[in-house]
Residue frames relative to the residue before (quaternion, step in Angstrom):
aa qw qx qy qz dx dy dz
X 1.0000 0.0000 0.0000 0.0000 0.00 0.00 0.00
X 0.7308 0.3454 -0.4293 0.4028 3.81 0.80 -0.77
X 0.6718 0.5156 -0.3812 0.3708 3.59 1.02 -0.12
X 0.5109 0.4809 -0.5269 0.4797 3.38 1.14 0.19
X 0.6411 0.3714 -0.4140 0.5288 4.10 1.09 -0.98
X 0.4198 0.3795 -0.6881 0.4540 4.23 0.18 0.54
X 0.8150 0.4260 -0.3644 0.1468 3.34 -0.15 -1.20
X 0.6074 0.4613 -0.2640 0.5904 3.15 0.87 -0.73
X 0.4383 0.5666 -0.4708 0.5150 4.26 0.45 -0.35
X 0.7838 0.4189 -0.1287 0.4400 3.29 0.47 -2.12
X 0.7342 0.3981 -0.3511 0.4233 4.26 0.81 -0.35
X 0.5981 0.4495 -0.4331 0.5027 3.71 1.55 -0.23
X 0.7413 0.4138 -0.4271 0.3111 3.43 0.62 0.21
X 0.5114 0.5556 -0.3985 0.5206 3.27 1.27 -0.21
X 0.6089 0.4344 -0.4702 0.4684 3.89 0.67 -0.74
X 0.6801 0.5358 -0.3668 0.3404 4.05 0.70 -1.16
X 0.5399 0.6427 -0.2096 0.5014 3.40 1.56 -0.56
X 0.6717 0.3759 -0.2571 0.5844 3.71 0.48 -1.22
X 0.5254 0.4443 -0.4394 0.5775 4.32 0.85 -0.77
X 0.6474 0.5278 -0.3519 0.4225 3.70 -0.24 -1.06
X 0.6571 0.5662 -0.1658 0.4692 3.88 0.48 -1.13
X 0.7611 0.2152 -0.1826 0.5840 3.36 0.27 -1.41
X 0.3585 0.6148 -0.5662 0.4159 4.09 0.44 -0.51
X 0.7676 0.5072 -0.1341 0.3683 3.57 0.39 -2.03
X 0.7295 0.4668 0.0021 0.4999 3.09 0.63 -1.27
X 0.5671 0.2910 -0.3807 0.6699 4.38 1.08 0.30
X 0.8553 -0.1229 0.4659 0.1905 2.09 -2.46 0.39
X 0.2096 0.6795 -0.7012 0.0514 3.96 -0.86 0.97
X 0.6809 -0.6644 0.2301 0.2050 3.03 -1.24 1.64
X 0.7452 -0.5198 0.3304 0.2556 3.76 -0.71 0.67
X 0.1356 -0.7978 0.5621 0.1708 3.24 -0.25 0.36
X 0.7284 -0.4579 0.3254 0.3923 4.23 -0.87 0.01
X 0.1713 -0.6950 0.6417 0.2755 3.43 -0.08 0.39
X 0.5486 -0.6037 0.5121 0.2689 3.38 -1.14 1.02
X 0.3641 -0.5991 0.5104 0.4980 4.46 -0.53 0.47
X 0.4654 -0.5933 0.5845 0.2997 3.38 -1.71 0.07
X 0.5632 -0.5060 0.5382 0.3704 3.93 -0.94 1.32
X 0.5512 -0.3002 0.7218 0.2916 2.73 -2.26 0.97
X 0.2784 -0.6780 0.6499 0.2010 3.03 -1.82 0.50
X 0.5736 -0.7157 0.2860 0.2775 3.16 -1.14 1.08
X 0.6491 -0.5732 0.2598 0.4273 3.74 -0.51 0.70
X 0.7117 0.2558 -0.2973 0.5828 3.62 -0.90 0.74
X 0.6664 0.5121 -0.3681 0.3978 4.21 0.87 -0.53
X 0.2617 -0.8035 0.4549 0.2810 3.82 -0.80 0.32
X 0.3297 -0.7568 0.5169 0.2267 3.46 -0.79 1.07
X 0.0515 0.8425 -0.5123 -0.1583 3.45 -0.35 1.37
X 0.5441 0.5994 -0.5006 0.3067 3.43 0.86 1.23
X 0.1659 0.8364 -0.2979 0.4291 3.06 1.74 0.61
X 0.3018 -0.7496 0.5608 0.1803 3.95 -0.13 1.10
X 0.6250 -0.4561 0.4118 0.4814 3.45 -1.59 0.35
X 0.6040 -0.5493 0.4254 0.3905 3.47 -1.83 0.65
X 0.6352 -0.6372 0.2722 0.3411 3.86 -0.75 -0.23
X 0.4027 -0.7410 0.3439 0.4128 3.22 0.07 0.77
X 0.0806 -0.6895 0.7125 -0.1023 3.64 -1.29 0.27
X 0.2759 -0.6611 0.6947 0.0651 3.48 -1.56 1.36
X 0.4128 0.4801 -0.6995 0.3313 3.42 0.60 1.37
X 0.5928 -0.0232 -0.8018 -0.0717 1.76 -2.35 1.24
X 0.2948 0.8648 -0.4004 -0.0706 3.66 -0.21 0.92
X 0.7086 -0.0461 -0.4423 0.5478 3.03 0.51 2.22
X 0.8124 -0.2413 0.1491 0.5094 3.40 -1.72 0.41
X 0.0980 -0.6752 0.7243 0.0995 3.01 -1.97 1.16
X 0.3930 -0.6125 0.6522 0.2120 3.53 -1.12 0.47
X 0.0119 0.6733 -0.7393 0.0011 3.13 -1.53 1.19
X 0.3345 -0.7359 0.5855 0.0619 3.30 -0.65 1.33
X 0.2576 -0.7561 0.6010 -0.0276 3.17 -1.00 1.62
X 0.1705 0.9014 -0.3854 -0.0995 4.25 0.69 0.08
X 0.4310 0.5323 -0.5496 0.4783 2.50 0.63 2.14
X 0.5481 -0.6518 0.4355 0.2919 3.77 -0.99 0.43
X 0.5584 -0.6510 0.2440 0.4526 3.50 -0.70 1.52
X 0.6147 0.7155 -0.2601 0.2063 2.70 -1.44 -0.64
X 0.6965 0.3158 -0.1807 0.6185 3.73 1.60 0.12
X 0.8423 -0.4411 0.1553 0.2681 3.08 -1.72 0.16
X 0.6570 0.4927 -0.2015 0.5338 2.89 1.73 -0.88
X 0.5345 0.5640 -0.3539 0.5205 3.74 1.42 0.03
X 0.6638 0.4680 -0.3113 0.4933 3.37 0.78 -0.86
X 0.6662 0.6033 -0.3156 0.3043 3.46 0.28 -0.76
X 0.5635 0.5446 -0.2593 0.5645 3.11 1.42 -1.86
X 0.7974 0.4153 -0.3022 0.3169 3.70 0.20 -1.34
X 0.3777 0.5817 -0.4968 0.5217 3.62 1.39 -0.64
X 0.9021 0.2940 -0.1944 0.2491 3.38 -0.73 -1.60
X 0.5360 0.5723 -0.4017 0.4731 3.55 1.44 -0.51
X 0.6320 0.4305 -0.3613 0.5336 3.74 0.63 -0.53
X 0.7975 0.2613 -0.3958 0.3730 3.71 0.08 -0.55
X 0.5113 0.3721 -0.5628 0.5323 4.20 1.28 0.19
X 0.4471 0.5128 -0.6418 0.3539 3.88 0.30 0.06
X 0.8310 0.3238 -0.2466 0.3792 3.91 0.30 -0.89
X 0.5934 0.5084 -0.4439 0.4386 3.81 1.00 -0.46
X 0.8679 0.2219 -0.1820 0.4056 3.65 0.87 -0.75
X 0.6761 -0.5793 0.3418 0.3008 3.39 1.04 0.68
X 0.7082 0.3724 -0.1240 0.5869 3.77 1.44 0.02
X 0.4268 -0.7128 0.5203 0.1976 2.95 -1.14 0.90
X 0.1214 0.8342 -0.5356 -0.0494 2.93 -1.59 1.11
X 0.4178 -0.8873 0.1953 0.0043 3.17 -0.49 1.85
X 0.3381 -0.7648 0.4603 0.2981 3.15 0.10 0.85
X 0.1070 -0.6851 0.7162 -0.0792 4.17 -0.55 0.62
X 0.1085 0.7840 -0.6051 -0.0858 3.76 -1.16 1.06
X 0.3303 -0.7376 0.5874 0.0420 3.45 -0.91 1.36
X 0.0547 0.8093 -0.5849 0.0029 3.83 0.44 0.65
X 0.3356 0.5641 -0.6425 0.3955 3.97 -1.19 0.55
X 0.8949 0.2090 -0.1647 0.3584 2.42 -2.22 1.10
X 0.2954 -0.6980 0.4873 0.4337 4.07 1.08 -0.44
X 0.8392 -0.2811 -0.0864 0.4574 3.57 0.33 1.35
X 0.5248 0.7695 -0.2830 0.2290 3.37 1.56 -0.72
X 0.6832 0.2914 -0.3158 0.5903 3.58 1.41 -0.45
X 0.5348 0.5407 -0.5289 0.3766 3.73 0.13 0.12
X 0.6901 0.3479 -0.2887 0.5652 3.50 1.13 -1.48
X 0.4914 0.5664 -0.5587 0.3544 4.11 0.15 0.36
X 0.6651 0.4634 -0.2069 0.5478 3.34 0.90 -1.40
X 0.6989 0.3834 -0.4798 0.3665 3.25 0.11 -0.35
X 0.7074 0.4926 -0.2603 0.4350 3.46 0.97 -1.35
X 0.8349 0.2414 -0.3125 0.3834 2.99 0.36 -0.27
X 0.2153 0.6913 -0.5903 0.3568 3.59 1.02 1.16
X 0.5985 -0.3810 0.4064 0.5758 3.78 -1.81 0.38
X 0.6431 -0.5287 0.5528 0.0355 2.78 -2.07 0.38
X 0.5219 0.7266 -0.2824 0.3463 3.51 1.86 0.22
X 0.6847 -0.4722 0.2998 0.4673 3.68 1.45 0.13
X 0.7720 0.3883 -0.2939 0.4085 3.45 0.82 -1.23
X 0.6921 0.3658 -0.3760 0.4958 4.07 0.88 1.05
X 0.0611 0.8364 -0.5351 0.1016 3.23 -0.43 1.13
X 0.2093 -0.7289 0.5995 0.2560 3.90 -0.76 0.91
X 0.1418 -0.6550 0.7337 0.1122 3.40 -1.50 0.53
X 0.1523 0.8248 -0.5291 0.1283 3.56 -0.75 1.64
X 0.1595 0.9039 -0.3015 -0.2582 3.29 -0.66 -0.96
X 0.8192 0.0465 -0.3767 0.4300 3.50 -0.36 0.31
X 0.6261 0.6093 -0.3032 0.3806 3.21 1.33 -0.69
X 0.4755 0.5702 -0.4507 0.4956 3.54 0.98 0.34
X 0.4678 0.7633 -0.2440 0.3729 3.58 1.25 0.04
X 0.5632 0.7180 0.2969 0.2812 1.92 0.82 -2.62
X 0.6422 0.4403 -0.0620 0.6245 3.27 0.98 -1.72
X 0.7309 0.5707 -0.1842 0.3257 3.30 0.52 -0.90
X 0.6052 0.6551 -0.0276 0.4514 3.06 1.78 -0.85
X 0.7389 0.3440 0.0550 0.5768 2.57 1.23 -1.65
X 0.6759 -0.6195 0.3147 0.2457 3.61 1.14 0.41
X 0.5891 0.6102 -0.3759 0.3732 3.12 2.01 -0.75
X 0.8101 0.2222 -0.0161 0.5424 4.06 1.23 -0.57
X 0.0948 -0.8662 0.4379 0.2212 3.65 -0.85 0.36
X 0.0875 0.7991 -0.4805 0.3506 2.81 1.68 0.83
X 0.0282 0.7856 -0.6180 0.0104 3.41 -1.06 0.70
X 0.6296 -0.4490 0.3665 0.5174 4.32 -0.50 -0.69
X 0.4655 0.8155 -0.2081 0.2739 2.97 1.26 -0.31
X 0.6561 0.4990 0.1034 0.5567 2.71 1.82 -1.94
X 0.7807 0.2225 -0.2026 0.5477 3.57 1.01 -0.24
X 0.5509 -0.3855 0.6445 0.3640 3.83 -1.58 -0.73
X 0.1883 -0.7778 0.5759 0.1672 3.53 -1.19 0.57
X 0.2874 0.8368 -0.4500 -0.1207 3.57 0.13 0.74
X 0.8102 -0.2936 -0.0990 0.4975 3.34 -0.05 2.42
X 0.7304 -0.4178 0.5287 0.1116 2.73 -2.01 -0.60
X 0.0271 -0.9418 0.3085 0.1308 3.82 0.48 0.65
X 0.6787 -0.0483 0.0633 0.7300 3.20 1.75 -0.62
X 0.3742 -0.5057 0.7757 0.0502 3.51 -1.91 0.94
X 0.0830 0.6035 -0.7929 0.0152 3.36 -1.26 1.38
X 0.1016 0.8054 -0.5315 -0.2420 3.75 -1.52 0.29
X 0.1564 0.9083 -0.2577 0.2900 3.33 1.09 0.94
X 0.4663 0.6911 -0.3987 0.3822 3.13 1.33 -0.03
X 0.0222 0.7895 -0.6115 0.0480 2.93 -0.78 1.07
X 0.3194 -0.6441 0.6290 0.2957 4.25 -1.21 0.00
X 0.0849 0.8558 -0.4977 0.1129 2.79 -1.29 1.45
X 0.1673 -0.8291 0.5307 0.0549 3.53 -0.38 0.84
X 0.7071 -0.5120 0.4553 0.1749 2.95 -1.69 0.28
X 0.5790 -0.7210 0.2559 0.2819 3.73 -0.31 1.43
X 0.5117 0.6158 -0.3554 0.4822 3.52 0.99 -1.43
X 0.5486 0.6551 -0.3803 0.3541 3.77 0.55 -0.62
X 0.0984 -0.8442 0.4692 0.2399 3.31 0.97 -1.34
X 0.4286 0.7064 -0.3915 0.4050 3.46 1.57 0.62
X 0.0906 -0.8254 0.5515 0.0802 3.74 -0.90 0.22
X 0.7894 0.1013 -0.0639 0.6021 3.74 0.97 -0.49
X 0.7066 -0.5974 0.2956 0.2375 2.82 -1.53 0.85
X 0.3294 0.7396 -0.2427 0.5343 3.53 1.38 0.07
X 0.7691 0.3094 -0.1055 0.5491 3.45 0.51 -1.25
X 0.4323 0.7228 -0.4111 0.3488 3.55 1.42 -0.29
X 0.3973 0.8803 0.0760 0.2481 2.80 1.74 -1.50
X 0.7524 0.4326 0.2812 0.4094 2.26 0.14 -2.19
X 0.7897 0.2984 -0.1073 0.5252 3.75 0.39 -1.48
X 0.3355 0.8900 -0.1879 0.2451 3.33 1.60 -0.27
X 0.7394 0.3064 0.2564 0.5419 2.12 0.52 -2.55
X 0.7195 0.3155 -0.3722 0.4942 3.34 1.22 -0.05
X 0.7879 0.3564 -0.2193 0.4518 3.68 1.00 -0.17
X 0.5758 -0.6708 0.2600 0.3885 3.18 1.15 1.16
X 0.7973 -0.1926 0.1825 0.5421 3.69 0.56 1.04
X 0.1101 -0.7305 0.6609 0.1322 2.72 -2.10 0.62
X 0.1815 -0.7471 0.5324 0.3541 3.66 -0.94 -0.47
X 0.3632 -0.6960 0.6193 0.0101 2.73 -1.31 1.73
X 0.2292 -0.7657 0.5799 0.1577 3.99 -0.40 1.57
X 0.4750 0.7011 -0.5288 -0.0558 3.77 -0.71 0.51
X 0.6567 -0.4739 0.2885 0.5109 3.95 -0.71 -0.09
X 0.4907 -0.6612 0.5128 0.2428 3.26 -1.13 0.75
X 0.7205 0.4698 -0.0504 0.5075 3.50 -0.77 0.65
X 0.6863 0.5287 -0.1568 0.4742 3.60 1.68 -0.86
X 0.5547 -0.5963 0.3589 0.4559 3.50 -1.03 0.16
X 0.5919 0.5692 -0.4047 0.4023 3.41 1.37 -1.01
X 0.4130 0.7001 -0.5411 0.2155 3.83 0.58 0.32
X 0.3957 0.8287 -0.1811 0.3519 2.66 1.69 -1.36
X 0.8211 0.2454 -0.2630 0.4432 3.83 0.19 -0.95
X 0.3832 0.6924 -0.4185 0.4456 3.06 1.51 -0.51
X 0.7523 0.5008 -0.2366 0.3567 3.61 0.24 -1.73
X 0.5461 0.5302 -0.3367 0.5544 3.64 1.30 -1.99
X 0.6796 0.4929 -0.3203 0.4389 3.84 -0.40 -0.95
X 0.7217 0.4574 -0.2681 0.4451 3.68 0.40 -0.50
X 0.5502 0.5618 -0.3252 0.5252 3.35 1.51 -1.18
X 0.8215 0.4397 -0.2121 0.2948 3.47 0.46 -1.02
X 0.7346 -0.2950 0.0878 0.6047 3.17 1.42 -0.17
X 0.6326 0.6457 -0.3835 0.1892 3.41 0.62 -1.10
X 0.3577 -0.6436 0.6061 0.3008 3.63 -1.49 0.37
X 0.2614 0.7691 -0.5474 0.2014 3.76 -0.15 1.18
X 0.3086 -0.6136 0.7268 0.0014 2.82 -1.82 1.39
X 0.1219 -0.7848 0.6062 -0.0424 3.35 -0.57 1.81
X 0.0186 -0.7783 0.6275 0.0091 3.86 -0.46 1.33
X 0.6189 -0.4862 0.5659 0.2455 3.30 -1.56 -0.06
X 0.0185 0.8930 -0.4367 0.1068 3.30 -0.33 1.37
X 0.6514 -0.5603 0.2309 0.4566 2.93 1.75 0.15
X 0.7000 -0.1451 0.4853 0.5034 3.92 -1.31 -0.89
X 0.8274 -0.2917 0.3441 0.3344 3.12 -1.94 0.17
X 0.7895 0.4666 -0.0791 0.3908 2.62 0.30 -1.94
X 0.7078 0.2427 -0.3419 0.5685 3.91 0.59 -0.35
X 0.3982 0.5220 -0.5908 0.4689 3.85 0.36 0.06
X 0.7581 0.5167 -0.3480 0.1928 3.44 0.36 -1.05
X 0.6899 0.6680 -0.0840 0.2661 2.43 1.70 -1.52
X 0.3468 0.8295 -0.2465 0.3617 2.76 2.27 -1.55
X 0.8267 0.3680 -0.1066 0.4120 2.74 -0.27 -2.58
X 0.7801 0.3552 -0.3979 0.3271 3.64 0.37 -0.86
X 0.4354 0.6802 -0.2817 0.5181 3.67 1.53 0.61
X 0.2500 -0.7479 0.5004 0.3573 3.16 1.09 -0.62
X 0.5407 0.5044 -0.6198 0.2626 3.82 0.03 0.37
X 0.8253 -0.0072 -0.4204 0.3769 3.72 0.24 0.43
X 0.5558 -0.6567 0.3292 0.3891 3.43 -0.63 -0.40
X 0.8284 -0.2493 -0.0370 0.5003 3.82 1.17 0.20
X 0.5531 -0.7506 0.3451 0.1078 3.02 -1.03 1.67
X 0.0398 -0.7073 0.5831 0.3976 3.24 -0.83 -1.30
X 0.1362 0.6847 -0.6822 0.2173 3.85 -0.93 1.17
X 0.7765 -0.4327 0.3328 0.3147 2.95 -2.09 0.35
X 0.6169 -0.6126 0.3889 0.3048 3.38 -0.71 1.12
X 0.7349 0.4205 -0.3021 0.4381 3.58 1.17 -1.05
X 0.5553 0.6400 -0.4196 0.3256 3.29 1.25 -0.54
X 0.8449 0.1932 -0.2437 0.4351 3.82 1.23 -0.23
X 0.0191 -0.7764 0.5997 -0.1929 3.24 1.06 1.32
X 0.9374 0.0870 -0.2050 0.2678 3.37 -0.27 -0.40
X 0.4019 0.6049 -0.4580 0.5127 3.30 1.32 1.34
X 0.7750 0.3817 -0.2905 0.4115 3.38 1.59 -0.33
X 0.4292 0.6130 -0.4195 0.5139 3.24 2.04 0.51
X 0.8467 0.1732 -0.2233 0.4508 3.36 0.60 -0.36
X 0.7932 -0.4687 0.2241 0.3177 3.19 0.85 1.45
X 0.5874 0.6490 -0.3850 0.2925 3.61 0.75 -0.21
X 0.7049 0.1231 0.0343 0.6977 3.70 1.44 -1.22
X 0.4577 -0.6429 0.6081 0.0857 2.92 -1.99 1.11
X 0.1549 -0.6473 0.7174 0.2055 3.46 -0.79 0.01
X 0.1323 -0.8322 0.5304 0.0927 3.49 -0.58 1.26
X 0.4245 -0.6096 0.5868 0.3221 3.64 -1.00 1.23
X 0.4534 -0.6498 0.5962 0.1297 2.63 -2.19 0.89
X 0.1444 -0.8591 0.4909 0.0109 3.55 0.08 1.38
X 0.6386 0.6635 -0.0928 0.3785 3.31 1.66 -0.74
X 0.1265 -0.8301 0.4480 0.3070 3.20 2.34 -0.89
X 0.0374 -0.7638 0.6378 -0.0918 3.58 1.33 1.38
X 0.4799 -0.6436 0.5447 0.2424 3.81 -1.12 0.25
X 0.5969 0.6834 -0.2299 0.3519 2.73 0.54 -2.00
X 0.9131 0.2953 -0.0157 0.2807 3.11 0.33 -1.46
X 0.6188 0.3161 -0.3795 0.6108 3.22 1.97 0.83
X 0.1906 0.6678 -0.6277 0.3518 3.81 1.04 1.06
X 0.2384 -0.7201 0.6021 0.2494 3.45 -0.77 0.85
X 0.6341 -0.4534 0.5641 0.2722 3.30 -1.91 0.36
X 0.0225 0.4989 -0.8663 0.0141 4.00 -1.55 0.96
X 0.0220 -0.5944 0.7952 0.1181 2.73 -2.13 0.90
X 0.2985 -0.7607 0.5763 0.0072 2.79 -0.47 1.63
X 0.2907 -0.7392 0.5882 0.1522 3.65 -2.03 0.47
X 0.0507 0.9297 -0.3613 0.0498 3.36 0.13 0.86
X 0.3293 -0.8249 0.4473 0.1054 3.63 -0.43 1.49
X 0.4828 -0.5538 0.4994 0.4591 3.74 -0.76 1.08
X 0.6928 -0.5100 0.4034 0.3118 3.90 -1.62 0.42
X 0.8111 0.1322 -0.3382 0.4586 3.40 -1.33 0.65
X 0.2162 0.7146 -0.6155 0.2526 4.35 0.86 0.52
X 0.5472 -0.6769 0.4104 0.2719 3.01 -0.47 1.25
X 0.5770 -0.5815 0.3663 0.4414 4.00 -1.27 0.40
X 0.4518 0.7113 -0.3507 0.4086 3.00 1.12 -1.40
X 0.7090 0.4424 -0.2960 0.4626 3.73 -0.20 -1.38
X 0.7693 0.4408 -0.3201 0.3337 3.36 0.45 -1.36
X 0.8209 0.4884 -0.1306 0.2656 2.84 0.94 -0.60
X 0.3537 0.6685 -0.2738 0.5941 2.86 2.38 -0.41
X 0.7332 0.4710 -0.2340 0.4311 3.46 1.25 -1.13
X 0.5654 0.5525 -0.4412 0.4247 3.76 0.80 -0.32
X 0.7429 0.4565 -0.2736 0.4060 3.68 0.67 -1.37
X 0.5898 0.2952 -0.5156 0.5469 3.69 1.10 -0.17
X 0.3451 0.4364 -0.6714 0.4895 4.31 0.24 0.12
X 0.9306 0.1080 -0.2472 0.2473 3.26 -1.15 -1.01
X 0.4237 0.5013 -0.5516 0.5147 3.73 1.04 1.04
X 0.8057 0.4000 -0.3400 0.2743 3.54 0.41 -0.66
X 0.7291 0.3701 -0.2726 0.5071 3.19 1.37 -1.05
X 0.7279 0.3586 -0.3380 0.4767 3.97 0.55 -0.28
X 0.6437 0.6039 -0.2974 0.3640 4.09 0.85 0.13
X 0.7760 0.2859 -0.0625 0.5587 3.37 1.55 -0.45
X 0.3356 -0.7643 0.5144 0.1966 3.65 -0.53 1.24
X 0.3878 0.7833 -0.3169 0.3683 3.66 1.24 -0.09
X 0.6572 0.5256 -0.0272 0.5396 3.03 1.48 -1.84
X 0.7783 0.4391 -0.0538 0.4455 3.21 0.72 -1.32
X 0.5500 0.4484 -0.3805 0.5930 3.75 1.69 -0.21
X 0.7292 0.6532 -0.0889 0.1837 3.38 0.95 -0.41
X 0.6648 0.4093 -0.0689 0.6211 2.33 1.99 -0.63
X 0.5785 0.6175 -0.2056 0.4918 2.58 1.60 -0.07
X 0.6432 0.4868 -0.3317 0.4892 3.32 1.25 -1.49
X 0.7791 0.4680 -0.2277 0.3495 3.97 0.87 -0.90
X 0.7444 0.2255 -0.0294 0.6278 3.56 1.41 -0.70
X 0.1191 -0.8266 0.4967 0.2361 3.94 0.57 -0.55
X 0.2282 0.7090 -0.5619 0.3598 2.57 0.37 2.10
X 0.2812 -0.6909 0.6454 0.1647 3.88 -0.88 0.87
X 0.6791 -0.6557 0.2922 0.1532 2.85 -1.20 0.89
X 0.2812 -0.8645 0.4028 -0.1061 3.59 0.18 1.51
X 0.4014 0.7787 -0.4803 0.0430 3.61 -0.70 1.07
X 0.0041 0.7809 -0.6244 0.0198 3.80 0.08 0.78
X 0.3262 -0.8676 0.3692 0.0672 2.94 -1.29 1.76
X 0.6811 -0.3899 -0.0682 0.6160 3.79 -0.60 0.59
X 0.6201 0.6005 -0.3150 0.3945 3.81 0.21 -1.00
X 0.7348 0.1568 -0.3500 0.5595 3.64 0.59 -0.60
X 0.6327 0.5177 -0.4569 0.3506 3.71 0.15 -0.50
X 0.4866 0.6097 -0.4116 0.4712 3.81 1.03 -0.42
X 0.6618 0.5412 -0.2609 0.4485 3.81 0.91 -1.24
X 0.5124 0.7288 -0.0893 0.4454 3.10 1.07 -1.58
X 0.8361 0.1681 -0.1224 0.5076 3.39 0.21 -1.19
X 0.3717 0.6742 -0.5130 0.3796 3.69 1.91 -0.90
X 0.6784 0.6317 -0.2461 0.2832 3.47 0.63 -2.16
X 0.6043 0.6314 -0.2496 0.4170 3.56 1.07 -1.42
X 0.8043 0.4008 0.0316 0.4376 3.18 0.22 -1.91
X 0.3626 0.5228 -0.4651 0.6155 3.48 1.58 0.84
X 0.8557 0.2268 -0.1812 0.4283 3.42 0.09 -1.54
X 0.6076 0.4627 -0.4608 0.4522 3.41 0.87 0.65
X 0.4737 0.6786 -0.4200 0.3724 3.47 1.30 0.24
X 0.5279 0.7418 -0.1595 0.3817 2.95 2.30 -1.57
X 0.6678 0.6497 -0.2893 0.2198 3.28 1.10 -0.67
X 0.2364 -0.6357 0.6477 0.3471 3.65 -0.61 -0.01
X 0.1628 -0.8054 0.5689 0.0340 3.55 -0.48 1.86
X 0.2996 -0.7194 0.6140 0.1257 4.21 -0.33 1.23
């Protein structure tokens, strides 16, 4: 009898043993993975899944330039609109809606559906507007999808017969020749030097002269006497003696704010889109020397893209120190 209780003594422990073993040895149930933090703004989340896919673009999109051809912002839009015409297989049309110094083109655009095929292509002066009463559009109101190009060329320039050369003498010739006219866009940032220059002394009359392209015309008309535009835009009026580019002796601000041309989607555009839309940006503008001789040969600019998330900072940063201003 005690060797039948060994045996059995001896099989309930070997079964408690083999339970003990496998217990150890399976599968033991999961526990929550903790969620993964929002990442903090400007930081990349590289646990973050691929964006969603999405058959936009499928047909022509309109990017609404609302300014009249023929400037810096026109060129640009058309440069890049021709080279997302080839990375994504759709056309995309540049369409200018000028009024108001940019404020009704960039309504219409913004406040088109929300489906991808309407995009505005602006840039600081959509700000600007705001400031100046001309829009109440803010970032608020749209999608940001980046940064397309960096111009810093701006430069004041007048007309030679003047016999002026720096901003100083602007000043100066002012106050001794009853006034000048200063040609710049209503509504625009380039008002700005107009305004700084006035603080300091100058007698100026600051009209509305339009876009690039008629500022140019203005001045090379004689109806005002200096403008402000892209330095390249008067390359060859200052080879042959007609216009000055006047130095900034004055450390005028205004007039060394660089230039974003920014893309901006009417509100609620889906991510997807936006985001479908950044990766053809940085195929078109960083993938082709075509693009990049070009913009260069007309404006010396290198090819420039900062996607939505930083350009949002970027412009946050901007649209502070234009808050700074003392708008007239």
């Amino acid at each position: 009898m005690k060797n039948v209780n060994k045996i059995i003594a001896l099989l309930l422990s070997a079964t408690m043993l083999l339970a003990l073993v496998t217990g150890c040895s399976g599968s033991a149930p999961e526990s929550p993975s903790p969620s993964p933090q929002s990442p903090a703004p400007g930081s990349q989340d590289t646990q973050s899944s691929q964006p969603a896919e999405t058959p936009w673009p499928e047909k022509s999109v309109t990017v609404i330039v609302p300014y009249n051809p023929g400037g810096d912002s026109d060129f640009n839009a058309r440069a890049l609109c021709e080279r997302l015409t080839a990375v994504s297989g759709q056309s995309f049309v540049v369409t200018n809606v000028n009024g108001n110094s940019g404020a009704v083109g960039s309504l219409q655009a913004l406040s088109s559906e929300p489906d991808g095929y309407t995009i505005l292509f602006n840039h600081l002066t959509f700000m600007v507007n705001y400031f100046t009463g001309n829009s109440t559009l803010t970032y608020d109101d749209l999608e940001v999808g980046g940064i397309v190009g960096y111009r810093d060329d701006g430069a004041l320039v007048a007309r030679s017969d003047l016999g002026i050369s720096k901003l100083s003498e602007v000043i100066t010739y002012s106050q001794e020749h009853n006034g000048m006219i200063y040609g710049a866009s209503a509504g625009s940032l380039i008002m700005m030097a107009g305004f700084e220059l006035r603080d300091r002394g100058a007698n100026l009359t600051i009209v509305d002269a339009g876009g690039a392209a008629d500022r140019l015309a203005s001045l090379l008309g004689g109806h005002v006497d200096f403008i402000y535009v892209s330095a390249s835009d008067v390359t060859d009026y200052v080879a042959t003696g007609e216009l000055t580019i006047l130095e900034n002796d004055l450390g005028t601000t205004a007039v060394t704010l660089p230039t974003y041309y920014q893309m901006l989607f009417p509100k609620g555009t889906e991510q997807a889109i936006i985001d479908k839309f950044a990766a053809l940006c940085q195929e078109a503008i960083f993938d082709d020397k075509g693009y990049a001789d070009t913009i260069m040969t007309a404006y010396k600019q290198e090819p420039y893209y900062k996607e939505p998330q930083e350009a949002s900072k970027i412009l946050a940063e901007v649209w502070d120190q234009l808050a700074g201003y003392t708008w007239q």
